[in-house]
N, C-alpha and C positions, 0 to 999 in steps of 0.2 A: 728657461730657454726661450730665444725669440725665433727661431726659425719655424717657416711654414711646413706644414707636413704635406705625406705625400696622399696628392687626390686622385686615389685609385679609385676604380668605377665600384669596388665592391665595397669602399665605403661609404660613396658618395649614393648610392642607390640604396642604403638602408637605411640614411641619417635623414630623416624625412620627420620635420617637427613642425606644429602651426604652432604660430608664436600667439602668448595672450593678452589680453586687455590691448590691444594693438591701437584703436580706434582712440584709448583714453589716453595711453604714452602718446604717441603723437600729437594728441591735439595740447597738453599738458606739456609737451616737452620744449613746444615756444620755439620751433628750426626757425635759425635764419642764414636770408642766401649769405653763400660763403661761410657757412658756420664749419665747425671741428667737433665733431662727435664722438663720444668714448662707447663702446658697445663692450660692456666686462664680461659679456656672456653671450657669445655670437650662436651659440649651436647652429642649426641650418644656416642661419643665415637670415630669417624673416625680421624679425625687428631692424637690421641694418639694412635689406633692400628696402624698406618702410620709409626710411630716415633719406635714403640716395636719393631715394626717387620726387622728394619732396623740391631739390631744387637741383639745377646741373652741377652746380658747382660746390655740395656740400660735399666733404671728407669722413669718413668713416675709418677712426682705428678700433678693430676688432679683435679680442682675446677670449681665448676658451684655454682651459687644464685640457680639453679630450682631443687626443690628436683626429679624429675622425671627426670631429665636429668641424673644426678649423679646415679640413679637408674637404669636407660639404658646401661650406660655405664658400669657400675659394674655388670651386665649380661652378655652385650657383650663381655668383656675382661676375665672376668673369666677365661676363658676356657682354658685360654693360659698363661697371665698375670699377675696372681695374685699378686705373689710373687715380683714382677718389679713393681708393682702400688700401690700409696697412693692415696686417695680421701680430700678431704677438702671440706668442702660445706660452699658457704657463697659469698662475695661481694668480689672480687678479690682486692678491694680497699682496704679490711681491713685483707686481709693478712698478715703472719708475716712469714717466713720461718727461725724464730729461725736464726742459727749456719747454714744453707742449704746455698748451693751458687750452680747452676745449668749451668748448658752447650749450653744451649738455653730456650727462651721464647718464647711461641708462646699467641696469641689471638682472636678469631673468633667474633667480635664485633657483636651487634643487637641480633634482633629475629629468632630464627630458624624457622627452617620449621616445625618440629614438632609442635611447640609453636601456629603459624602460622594455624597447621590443627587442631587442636585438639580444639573444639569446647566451650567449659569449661572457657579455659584460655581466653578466650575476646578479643582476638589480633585482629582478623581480621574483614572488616566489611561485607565480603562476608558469611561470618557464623553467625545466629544469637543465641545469649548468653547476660550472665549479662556482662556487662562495669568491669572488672576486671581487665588486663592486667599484674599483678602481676606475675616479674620472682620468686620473692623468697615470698612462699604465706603464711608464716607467718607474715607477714607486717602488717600494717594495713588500709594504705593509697592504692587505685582505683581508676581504674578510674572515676568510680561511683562519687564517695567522690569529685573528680574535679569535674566532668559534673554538680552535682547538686549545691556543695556550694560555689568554688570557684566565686568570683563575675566578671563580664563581663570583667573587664579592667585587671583581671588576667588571663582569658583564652585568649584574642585578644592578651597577649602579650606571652604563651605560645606557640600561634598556629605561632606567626610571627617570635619567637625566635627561636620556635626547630622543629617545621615543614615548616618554610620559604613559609608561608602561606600568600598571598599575600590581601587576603579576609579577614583575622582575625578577625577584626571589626564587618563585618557584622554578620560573621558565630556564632563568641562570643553573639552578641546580641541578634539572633534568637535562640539558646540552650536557653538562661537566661529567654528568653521569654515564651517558650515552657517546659521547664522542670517542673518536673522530669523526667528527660528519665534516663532508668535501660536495654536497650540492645545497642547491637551494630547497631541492624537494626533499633532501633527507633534514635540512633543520625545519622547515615548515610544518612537516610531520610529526616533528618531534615536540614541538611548540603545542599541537595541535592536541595531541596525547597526554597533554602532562595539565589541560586549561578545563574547567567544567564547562558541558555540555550545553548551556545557555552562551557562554563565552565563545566557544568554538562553531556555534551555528549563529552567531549572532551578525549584526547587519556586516561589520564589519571582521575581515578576516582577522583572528587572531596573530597571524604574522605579521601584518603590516606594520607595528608598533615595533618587531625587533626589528625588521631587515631595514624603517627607518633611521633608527639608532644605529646599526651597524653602517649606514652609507655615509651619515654623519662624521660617524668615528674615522672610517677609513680613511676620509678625505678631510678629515678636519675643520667640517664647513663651518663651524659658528666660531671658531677662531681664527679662520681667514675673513668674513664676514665683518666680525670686530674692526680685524685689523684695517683692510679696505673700506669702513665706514668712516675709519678714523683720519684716513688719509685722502682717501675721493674730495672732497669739498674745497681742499687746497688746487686742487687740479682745475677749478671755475670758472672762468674767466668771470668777471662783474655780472649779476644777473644771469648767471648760466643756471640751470636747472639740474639737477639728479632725482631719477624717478626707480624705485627699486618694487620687484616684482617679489614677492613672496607667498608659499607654497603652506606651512606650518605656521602656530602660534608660537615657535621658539623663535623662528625665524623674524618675525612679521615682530616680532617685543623687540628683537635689537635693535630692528631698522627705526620702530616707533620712536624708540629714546636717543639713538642717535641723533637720526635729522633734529630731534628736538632741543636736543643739548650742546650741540655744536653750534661755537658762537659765532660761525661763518655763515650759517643758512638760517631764512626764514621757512616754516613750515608751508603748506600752500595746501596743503588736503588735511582736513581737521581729522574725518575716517576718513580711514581705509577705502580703494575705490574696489568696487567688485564687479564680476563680471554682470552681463545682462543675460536675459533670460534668452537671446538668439544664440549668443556663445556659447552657453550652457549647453542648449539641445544641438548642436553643430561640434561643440567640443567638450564631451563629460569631464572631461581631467583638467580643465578649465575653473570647474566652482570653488576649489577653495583658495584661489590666487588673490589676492592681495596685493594693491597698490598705493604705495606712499610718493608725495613727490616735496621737496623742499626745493629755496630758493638761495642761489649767494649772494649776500647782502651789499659787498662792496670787493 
């Protein structure tokens, strides 16, 4: 769907995201005046006022799945931007930009922080809520809907696939066991009870590996991800750039061999760019972001 959603204050007041590696997308993303810029992942809004604000007369069309993102953003921007910004709402996968051809592409892969704090949406298991996880909440598929009916040897191969969950099996067969669970804190729990005691006190939360696989799944990120890899580069104009932002090593492998295998773009970052050590201490959830940026060649 393309229409903008609606920016009530009670969304706009909780969608509150610092965007990352900000300093190295823009200096990498080569704006020029009068450019046309695609933002596939607007959440607040901070990488697109980034890009406005570079020259009066640069364009920003911006698309997010979250109707509350899209909602943030078109408060924030407002004030300045109107006129220079389009919205699109919907799965960057199944975009179509018509007759458009833009001057760069950028992408903020994953969940935000917004997403992330906001209680409602299910993401986290430090918050407890119903099992939802839905970027874009007209869907109809949750997490819910996996936890309770997908069958064991579907969840052991979701958590092994797309949260590189080395427990899968066990964790799969104690959900299947114990269910129905309907919040975050009754499968984190569950997760927690069924993982040895080094695992469960260890650096990292034993949940974090399913509820990643489960946001995955929900939203079908690495096969829109694909498919948007596949199709972005056509979108270039001559020497336009796309610079993709990624959060995981599933994520961070597609984007690697796309930009590299697509006979449209030169690569432009051999690794990965990572944050520095001021973003780091300014923003924890920052470290493990990853940046790729390619070039179109003609």
């Amino acid at each position: 769907m393309n229409t903008i959603a609606n920016t009530s204050e009670d969304n706009t007041s909780v969608f509150v995201h610092t965007p990352v590696l900000s300093r190295e997308l823009i200096s990498l993303l080569n704006i020029r005046p009068g450019g046309h810029y695609l933002d596939a992942t607007v959440g607040g809004g901070g990488h697109s006022r980034l890009i406005l604000d570079t020259f009066p007369d640069v364009r920003v069309t911006a698309i997010d799945r979250d109707d509350m993102a899209i909602a943030a953003a078109a408060s924030t921007l407002a004030e300045c931007c109107t006129e220079r910004l389009t919205f699109w709402q919907g799965n960057f996968a199944d975009y179509i930009p018509q007759n458009e051809r833009f001057d760069g592409i950028i992408a903020d892969l994953g969940v935000s922080s917004a997403q992330l704090d906001f209680p409602e949406r299910g993401f986290s298991f430090r918050l407890n809520a119903n099992l939802d996880m839905r970027m874009d909440r007209t869907q109809s598929l949750t997490a819910a809907e996996i936890i309770n009916h997908w069958d064991e040897v579907e969840l052991a191969k979701i958590f092994y696939e797309y949260g590189e969950e080395r427990l899968s099996r066990r964790i799969a067969k104690q959900i299947v066991q114990q269910r129905p669970l309907q919040t975050t804190t009754e499968l984190a729990n569950e997760i927690a009870r069924c993982v040895p005691a080094k695992y469960r006190y260890g650096r990292i939360n034993p949940a974090t590996r399913v509820f990643q696989a489960l946001r995955i799944a929900v939203n079908q990120e690495l096969e829109s991800l694909e498919k948007f890899l596949e199709n972005a580069p056509k979108w270039l104009n001559s020497e336009g750039r796309i610079g993709i932002i990624s959060f995981h090593s599933l994520e961070d492998r597609i984007v690697k061999h796309r930009l590299r295998d697509s006979s449209l773009l030169k690569v432009i970052t051999k690794k990965p760019i990572i944050p520095q050590s001021d973003e780091e201490a300014q923003n924890p959830r920052s470290r493990s972001a990853k940046l790729r940026f390619a070039e179109r060649l003609m």
